[in-house]
C-alpha positions as a printed Julia matrix, in Angstrom:
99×3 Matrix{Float64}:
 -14.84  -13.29  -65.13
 -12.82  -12.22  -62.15
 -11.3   -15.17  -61.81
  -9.88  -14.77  -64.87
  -7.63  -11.39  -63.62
  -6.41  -13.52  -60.89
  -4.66  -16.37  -63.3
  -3.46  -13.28  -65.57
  -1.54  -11.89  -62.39
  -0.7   -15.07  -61.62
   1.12  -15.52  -65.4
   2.47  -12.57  -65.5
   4.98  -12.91  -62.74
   6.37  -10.83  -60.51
   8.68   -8.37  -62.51
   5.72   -7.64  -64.8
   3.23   -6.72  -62.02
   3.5    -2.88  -62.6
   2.58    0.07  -60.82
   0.14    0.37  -63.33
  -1.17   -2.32  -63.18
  -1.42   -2.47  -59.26
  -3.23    0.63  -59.65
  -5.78   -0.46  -61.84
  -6.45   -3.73  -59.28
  -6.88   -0.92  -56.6
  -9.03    1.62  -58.51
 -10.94   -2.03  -59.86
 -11.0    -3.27  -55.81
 -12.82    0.92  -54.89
 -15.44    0.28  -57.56
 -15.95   -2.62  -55.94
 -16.52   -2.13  -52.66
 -18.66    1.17  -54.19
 -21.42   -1.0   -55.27
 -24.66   -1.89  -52.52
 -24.34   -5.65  -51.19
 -26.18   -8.55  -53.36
 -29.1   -10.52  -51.96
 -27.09  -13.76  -52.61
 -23.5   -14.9   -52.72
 -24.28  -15.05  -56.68
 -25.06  -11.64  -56.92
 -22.79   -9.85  -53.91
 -19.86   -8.21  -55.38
 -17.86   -8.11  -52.52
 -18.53  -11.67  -52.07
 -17.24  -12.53  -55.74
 -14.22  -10.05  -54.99
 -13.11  -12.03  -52.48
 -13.81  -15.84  -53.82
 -12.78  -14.73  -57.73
  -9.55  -12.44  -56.77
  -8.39  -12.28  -53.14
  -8.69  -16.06  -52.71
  -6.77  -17.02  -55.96
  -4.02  -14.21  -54.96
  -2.74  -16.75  -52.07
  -1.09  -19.27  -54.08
   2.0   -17.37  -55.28
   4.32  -14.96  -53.86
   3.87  -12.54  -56.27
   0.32  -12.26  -56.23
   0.66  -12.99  -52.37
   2.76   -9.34  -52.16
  -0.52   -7.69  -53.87
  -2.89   -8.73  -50.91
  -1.95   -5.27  -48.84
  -2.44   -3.43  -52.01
  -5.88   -4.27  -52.09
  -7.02   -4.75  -48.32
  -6.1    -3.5   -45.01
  -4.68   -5.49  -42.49
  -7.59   -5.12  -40.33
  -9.69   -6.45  -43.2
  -7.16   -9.16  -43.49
  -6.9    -9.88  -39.81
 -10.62  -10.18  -39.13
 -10.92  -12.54  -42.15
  -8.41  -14.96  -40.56
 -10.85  -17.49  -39.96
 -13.06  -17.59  -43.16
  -9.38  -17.34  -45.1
  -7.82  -19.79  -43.73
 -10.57  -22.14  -44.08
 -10.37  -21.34  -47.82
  -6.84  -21.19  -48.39
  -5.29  -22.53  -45.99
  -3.05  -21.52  -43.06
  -0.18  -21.86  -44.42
  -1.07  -19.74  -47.07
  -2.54  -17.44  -44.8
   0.49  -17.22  -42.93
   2.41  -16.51  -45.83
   0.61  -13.76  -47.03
   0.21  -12.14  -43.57
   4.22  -11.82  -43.5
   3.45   -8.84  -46.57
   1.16   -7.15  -44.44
């Protein structure tokens, strides 16, 4: 189901990404990281946060410019590795440049 916010941002473009609505990621991205860890990758939030949303945000510049609006750098720079294994480093690279 998560997924499925990504490819909406991802439609939407980038004039229609509102404050709103970059708000609501944000308050959505809290709640996450409010819940305990899973005992799986199935079940760990944080795990399907980052696999459903964060990954998917990398292919586009739009969604690329949310990235920062949802995680601190220092989230994003100690991630390097396991992010650019999943998305590339190119993509990495591009999405480090909004940070």
């Amino acid at each position: 189901m998560v997924g499925y916010i990504a490819r909406w941002l991802k439609d939407l473009g980038p004039k229609a990404i509102s404050p709103n609505i970059i708000k609501r990621l944000q308050d959505f991205t809290h709640w996450c990281e409010s819940l305990p860890f899973g005992q799986t990758a199935e079940d760990d939030i944080d795990t399907i946060l980052m696999v459903a949303l964060y990954e998917e945000l990398f292919d586009m510049n739009h969604t690329r410019a949310l990235l920062p609006k949802l995680m601190h750098k220092e989230e994003f720079v100690l991630n390097a590795d396991y992010l650019k294994n999943w998305v590339g480093e190119d993509n990495y690279n591009a999405a480090l440049k909004y940070f």
